[in-house]
Residue frames relative to the residue before (quaternion, step in Angstrom):
aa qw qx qy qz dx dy dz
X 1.0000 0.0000 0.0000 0.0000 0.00 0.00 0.00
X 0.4564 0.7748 -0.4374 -0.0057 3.38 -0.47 1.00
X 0.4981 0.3267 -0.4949 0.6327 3.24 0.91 1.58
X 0.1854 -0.6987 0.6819 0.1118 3.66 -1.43 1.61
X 0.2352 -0.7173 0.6411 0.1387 3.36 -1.18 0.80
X 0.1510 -0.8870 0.4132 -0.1407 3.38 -0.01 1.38
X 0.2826 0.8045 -0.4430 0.2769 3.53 0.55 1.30
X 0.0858 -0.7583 0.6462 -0.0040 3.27 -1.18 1.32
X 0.2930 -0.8759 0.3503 -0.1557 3.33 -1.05 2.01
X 0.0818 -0.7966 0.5876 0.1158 4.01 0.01 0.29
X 0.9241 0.0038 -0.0304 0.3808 3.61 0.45 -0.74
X 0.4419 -0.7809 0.2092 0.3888 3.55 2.06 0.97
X 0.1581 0.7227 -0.5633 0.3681 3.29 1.06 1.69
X 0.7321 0.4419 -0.0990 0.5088 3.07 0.66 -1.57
X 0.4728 0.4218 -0.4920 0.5971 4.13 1.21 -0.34
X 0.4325 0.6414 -0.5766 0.2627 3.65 -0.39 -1.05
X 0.8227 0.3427 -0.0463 0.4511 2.59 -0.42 -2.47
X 0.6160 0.5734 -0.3571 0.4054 3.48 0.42 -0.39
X 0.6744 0.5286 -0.1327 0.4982 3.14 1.27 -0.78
X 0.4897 0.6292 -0.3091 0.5185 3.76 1.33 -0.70
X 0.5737 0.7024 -0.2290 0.3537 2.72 0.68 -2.29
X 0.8125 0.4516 -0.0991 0.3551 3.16 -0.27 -2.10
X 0.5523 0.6764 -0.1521 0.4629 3.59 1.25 -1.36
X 0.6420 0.5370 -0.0470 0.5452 3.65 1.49 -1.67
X 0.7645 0.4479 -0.1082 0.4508 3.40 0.64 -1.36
X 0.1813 -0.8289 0.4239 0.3168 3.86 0.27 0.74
X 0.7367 0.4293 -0.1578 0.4981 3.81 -0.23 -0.10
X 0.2467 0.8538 -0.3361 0.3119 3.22 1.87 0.32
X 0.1918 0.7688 -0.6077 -0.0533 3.86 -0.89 0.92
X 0.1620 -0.7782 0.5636 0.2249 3.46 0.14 1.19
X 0.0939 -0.7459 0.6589 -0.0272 3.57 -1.33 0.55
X 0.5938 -0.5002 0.5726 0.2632 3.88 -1.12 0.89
X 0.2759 -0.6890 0.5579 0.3713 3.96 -0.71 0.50
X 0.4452 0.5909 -0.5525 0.3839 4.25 0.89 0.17
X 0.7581 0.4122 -0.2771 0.4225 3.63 0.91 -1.32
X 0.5748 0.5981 -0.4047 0.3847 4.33 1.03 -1.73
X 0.5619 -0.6506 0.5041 0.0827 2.87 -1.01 1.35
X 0.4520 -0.6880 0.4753 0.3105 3.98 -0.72 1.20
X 0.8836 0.0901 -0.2277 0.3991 3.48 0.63 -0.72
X 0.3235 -0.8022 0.4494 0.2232 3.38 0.00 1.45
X 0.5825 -0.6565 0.4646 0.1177 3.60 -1.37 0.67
X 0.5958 -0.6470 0.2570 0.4004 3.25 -0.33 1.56
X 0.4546 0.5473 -0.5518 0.4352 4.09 0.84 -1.03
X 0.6518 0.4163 -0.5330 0.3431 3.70 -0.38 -1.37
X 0.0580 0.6943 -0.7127 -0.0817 3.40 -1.87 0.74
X 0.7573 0.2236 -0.3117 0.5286 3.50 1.34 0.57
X 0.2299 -0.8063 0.5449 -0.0112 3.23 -1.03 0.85
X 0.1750 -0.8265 0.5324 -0.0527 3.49 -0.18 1.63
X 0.2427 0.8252 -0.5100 -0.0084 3.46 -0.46 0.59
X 0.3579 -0.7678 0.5301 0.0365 3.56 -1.01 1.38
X 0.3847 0.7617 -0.5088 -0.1142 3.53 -1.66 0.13
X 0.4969 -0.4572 0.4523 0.5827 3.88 0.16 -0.02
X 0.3803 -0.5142 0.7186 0.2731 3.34 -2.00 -0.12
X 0.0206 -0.5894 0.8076 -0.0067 3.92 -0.99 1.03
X 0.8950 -0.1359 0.0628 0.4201 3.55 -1.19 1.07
X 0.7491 -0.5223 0.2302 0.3363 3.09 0.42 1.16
X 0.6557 0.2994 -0.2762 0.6357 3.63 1.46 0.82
X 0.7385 -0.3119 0.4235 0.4219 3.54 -1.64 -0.31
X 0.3010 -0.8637 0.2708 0.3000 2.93 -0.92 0.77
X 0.6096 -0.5839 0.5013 0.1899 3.88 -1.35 0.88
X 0.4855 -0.5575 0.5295 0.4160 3.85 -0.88 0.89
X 0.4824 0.4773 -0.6351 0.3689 3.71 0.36 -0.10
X 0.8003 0.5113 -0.1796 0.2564 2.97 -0.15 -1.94
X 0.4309 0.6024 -0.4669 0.4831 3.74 1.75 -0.67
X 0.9004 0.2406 -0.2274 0.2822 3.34 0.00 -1.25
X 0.4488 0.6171 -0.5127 0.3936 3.36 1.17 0.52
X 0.5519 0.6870 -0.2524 0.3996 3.38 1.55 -0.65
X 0.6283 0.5264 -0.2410 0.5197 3.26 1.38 -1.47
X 0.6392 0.6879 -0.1205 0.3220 3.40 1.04 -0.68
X 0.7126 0.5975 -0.1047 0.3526 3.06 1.20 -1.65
X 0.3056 -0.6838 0.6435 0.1580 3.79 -0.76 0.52
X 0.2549 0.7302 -0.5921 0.2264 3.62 -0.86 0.44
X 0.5250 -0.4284 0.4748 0.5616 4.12 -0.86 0.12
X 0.7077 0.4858 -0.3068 0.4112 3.36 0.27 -1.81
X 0.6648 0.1871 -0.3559 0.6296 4.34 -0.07 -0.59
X 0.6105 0.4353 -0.5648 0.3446 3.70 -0.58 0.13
X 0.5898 0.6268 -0.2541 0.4412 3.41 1.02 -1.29
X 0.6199 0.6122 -0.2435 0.4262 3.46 0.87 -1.68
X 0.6801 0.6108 -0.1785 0.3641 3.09 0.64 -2.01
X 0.7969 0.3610 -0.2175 0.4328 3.50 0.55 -1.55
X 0.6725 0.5839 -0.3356 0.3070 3.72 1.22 -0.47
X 0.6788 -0.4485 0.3568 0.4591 2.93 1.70 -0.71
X 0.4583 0.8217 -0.2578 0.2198 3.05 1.35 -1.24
X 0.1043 -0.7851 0.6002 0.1121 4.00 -0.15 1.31
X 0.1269 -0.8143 0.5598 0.0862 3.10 -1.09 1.15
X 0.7159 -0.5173 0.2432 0.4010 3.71 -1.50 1.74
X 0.2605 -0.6722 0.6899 0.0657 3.21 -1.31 1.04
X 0.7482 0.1769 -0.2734 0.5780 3.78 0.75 -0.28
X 0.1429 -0.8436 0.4248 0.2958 3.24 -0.45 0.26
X 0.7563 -0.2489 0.2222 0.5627 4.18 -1.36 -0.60
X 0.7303 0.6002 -0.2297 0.2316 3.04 1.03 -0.86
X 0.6869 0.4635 -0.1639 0.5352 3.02 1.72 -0.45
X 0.4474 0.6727 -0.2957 0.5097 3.05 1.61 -0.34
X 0.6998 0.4678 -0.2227 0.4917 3.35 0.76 -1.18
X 0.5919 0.5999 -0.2797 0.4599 3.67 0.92 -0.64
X 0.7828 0.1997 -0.0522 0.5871 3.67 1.47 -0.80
X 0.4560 0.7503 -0.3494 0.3273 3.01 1.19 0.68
X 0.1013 0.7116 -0.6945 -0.0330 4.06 -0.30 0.72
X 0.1024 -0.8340 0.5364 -0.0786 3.24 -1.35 1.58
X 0.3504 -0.8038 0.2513 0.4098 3.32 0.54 0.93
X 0.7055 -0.4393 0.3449 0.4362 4.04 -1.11 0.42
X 0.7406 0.4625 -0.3180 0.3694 3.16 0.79 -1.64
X 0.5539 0.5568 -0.4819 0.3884 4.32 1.19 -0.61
X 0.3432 -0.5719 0.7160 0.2062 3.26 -1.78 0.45
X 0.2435 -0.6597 0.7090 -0.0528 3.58 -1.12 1.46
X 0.3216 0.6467 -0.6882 0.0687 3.37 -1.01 1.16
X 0.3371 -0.7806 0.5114 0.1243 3.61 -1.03 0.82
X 0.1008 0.8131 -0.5520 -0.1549 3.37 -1.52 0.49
X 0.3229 -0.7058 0.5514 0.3058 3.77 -0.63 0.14
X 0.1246 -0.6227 0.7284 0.2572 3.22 -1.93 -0.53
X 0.0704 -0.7995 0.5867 -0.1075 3.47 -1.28 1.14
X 0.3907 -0.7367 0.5064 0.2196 3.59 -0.94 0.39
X 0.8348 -0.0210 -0.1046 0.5401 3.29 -1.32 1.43
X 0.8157 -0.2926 0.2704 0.4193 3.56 -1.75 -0.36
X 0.3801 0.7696 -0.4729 0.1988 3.51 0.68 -0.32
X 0.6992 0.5918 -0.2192 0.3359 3.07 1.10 -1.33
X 0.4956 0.5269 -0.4915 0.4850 3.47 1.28 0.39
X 0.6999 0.5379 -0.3044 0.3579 3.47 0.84 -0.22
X 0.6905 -0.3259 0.1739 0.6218 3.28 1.37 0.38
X 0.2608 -0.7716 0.5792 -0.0327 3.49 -1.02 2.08
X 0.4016 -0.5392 0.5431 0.5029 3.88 -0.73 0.33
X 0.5693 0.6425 -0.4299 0.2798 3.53 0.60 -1.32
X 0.7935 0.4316 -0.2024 0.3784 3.69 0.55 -0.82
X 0.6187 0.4610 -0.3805 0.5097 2.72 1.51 -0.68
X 0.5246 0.6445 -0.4012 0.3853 3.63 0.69 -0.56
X 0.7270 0.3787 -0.2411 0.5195 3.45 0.50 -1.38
X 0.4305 0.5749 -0.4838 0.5001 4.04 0.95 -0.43
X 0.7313 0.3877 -0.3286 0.4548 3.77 -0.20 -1.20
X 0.7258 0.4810 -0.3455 0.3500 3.86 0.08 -1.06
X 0.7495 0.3443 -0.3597 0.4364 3.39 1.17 -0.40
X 0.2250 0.7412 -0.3843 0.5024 2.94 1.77 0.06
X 0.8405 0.2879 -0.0886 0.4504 3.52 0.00 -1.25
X 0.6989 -0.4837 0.3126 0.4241 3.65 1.69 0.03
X 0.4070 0.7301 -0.3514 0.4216 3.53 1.73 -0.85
X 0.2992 -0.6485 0.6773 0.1767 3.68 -1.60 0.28
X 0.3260 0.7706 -0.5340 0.1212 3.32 0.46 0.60
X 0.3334 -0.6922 0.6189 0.1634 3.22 -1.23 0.54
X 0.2898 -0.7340 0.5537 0.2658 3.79 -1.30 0.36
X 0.3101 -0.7217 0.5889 0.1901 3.58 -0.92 1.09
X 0.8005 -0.3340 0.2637 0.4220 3.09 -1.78 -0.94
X 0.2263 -0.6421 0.6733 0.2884 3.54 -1.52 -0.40
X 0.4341 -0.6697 0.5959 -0.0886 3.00 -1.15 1.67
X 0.1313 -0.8763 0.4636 0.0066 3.52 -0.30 1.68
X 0.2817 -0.6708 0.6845 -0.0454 3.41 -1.65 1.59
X 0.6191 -0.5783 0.4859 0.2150 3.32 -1.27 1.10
X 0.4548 -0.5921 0.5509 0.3729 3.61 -1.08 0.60
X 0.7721 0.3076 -0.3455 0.4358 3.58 0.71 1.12
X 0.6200 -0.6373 0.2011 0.4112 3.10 1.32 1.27
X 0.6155 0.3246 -0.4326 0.5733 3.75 0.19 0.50
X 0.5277 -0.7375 0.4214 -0.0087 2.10 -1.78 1.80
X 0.4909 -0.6695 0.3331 0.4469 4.19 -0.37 1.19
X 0.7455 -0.2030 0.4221 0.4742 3.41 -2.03 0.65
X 0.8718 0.3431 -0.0453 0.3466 3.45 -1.86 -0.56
X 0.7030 0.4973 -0.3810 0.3366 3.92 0.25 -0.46
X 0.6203 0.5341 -0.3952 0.4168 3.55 0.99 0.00
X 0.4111 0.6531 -0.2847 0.5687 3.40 1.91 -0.94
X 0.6447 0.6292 -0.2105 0.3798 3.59 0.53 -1.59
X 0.7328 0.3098 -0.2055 0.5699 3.55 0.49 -1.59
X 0.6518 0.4448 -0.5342 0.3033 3.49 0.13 -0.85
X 0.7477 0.4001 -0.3454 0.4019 3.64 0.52 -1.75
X 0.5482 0.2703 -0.5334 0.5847 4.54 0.61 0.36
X 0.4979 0.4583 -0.5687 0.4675 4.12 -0.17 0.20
X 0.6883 0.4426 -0.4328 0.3783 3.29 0.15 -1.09
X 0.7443 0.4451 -0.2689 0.4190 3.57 0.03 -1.28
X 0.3193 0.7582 -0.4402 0.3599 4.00 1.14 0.35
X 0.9017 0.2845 -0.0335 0.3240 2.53 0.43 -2.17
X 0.3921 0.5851 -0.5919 0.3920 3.92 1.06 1.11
């Protein structure tokens, strides 16, 4: 195992891409941020981390349960497939995370419409890790309709910037 695909979800926008990602990335183990282990193992030399944007940051147990809440095609969809949404989220992960020097840490988000110039989880994510000492860099955000479903073309999108990760 040495690339974690680290992805924390409400309405399997943000799996998707996570999933491309992982697909893209040989040696790829994509993992839910409830299950990815806090203290990743020295093998790991790449560190993917995912999350939506809730209010222009990571999301915040508020914002979880506004999620659990929400109506939309995209959480209806979720809802009827089955679709378990992240009880812990990137954020907390990151809080209990020890990641070894040698891993690369790059983050990405997904977000709806232009907003996402106003503030990206992705950045905020990669803010905290160096926060905590982490090299992390901040990737792309991957865009979802102001009704939760994720645009034509963005899985294509992550996979073909995944790809270029994994030199």
């Amino acid at each position: 195992m040495s690339v974690l695909v680290i992805v924390e979800s409400y309405f399997g926008c943000t799996w998707r891409i996570g999933e491309a990602i992982a697909t893209a990335v040989p040696d790829a183990t994509l993992l839910r941020s409830d299950d990815a282990p806090t203290v990743v193992d020295p093998s790991v030399r790449l560190v993917i981390l995912g999350a939506p944007t809730h209010a222009f940051t990571l999301p915040t147990d508020s914002s979880r349960t506004d999620a659990a809440r929400r109506r939309s095609t995209g959480a209806d969809a979720a809802h009827a497939a089955g679709f378990d949404a992240s009880r812990r989220g990137v954020r907390e992960w990151i809080a209990a995370a020890e990641i070894p020097a040698t891993a690369r840490v790059v983050t990405f988000d997904t977000a709806a419409g232009a907003w996402a110039a106003l503030g990206r989880s992705s950045r905020k994510a990669a803010r905290r890790l160096r926060a905590a000492g982490v090299d992390a860099k901040t990737g792309p955000s991957f865009r979802v309709t102001t009704d939760d479903v994720l645009r034509d073309g963005e899985c294509e999108r992550a996979a073909a910037w995944a790809g270029g990760l994994a030199d």
